[in-house]
C-alpha positions in Angstrom: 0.0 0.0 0.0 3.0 2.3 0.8 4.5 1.3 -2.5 1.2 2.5 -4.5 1.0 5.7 -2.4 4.7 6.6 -3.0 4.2 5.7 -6.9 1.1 8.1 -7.4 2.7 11.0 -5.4 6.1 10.4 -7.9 3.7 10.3 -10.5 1.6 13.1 -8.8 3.9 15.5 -7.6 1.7 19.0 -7.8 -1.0 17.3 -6.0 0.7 15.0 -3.5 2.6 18.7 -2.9 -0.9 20.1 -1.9 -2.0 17.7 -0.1 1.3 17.4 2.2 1.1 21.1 2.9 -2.5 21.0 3.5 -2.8 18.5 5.6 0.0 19.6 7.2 -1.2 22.9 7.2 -4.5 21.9 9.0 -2.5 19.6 11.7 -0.2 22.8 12.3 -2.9 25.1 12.6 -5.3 23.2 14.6 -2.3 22.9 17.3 -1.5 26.7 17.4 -5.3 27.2 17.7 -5.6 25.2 20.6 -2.7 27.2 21.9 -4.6 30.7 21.5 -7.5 29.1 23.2 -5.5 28.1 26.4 -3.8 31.6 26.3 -7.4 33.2 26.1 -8.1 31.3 28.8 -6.0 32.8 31.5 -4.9 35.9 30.1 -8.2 38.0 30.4 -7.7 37.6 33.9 -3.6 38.7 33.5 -5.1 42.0 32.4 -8.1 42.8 34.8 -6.3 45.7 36.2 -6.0 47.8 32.7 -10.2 48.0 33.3 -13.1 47.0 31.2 -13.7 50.5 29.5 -14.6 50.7 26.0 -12.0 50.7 23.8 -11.7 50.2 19.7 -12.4 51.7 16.2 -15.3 53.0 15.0 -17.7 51.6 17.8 -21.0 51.9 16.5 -23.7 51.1 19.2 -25.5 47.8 17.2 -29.2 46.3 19.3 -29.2 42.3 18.0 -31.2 39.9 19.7 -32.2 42.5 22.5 -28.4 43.1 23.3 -27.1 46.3 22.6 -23.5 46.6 21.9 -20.6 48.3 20.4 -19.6 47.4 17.0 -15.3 47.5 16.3 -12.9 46.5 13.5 -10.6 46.3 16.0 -11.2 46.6 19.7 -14.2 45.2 22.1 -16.6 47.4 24.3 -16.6 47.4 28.3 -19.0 44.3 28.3 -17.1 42.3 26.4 -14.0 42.8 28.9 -12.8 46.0 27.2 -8.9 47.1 26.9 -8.2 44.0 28.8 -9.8 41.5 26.6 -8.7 43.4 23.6 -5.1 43.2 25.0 -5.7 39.7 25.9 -7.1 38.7 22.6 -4.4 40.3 20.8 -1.3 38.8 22.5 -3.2 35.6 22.1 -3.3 35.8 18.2 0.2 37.6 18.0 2.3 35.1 19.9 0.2 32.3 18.3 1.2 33.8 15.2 4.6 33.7 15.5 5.1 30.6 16.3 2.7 29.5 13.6 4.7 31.7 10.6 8.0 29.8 11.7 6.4 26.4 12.0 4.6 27.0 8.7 7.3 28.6 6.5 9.9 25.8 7.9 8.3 22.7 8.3 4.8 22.5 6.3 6.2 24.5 3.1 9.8 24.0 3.5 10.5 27.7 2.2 14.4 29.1 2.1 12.9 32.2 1.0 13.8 35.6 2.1 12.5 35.9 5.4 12.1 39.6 6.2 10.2 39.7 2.4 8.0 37.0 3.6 7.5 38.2 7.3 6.0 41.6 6.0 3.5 39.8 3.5 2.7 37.6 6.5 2.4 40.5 9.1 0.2 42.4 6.4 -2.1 39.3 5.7 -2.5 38.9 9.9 -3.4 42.3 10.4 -6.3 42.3 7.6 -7.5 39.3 8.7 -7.4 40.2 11.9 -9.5 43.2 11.3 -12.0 41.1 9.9 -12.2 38.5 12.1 -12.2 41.0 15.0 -15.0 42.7 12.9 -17.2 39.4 13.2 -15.7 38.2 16.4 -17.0 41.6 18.3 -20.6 40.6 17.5 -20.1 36.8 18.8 -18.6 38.2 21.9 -21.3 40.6 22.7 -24.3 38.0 21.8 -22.6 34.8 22.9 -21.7 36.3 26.3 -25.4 37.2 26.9 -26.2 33.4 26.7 -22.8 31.0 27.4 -20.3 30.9 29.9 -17.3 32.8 28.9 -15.2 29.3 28.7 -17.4 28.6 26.0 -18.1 31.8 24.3 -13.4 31.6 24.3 -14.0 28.2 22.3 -16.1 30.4 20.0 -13.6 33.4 19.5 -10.5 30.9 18.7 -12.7 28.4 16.6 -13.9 31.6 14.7 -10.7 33.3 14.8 -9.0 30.2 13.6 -11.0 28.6 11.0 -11.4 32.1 9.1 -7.8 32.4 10.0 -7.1 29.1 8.1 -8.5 29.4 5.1 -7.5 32.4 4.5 -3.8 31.6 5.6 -3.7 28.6 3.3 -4.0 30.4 0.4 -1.2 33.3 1.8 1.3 30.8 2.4 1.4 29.1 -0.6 1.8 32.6 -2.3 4.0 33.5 0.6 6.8 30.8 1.1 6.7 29.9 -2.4 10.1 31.0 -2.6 9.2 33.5 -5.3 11.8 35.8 -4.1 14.5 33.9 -2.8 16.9 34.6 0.2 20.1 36.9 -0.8 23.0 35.4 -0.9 
């Protein structure tokens, strides 16, 4: 059975490619996402003293299902925990993200490409998809605390945050660490 898989993948070598790195990929992500979860976890807590005040951009007061809230792109409004969730949520997603670009760009899709080139496309790519999975995120936050335990309404945020995430990431690292523009020698 080995033989026949080793065979079509020689025979294959785009697609076996692909699926490698995705499956990979998926594994890899899965892992980090965890990760963010367990950091999510504890870290609101870590930042309790910064306050629960409002804090993002535009906040535009939204009423869904009965719950009135403030809508960000980035950022999360005093019931939603605030400066101190925001700055929880963030160092979540940023150190998760780190390790997930060098795991990623070494291991899953084996790029020698120039780093700093690829770490800026990677950075940019985070920070838009950030902003719109923060965009989403703000309204699950705001209805799904209203009706869950915030343990679960965490699962929510880094299932969210990391399937969108995913999907999207896929498609950035293969254009990424495709070792279009190789390292300087």
């Amino acid at each position: 059975m080995l033989e026949k898989i080793k065979s079509w993948a020689a025979n294959n070598p785009k697609l076996a490619q692909w699926i490698r790195e995705g499956g990979l990929f998926v594994i890899v992500s899965n892992v980090i996402t965890v990760f963010k979860w367990a950091l999510l976890s504890f870290l609101p807590a870590a930042f309790a003293f910064m306050g629960s005040q409002d804090f993002g951009f535009p906040g535009i007061d939204l009423n869904l299902f009965g719950i009135e809230f403030k809508w960000y792109i980035i950022g999360y409004g005093a019931e939603q925990g605030g400066i101190a969730y925001f700055t929880a949520y963030m160092i979540a997603m940023v150190v998760g993200e780190v390790i997930n670009f060098f795991i990623q760009r070494s291991f899953v899709f084996r790029s020698k490409g120039n780093i700093l080139y690829q770490g800026m496309w990677y950075l940019l790519a985070f920070c838009l998809i950030t902003c719109v999975v923060n965009s989403i995120n703000c309204i699950w936050v705001a209805v799904a605390g209203m009706f869950v335990p915030g343990w679960l309404y965490n699962i929510g945020t880094t299932v969210l945050n990391g399937g969108i995430s995913m999907v999207v990431f896929f498609v950035v690292n293969k254009i990424v660490f495709s070792d279009a523009q190789p390292a300087k020698k």
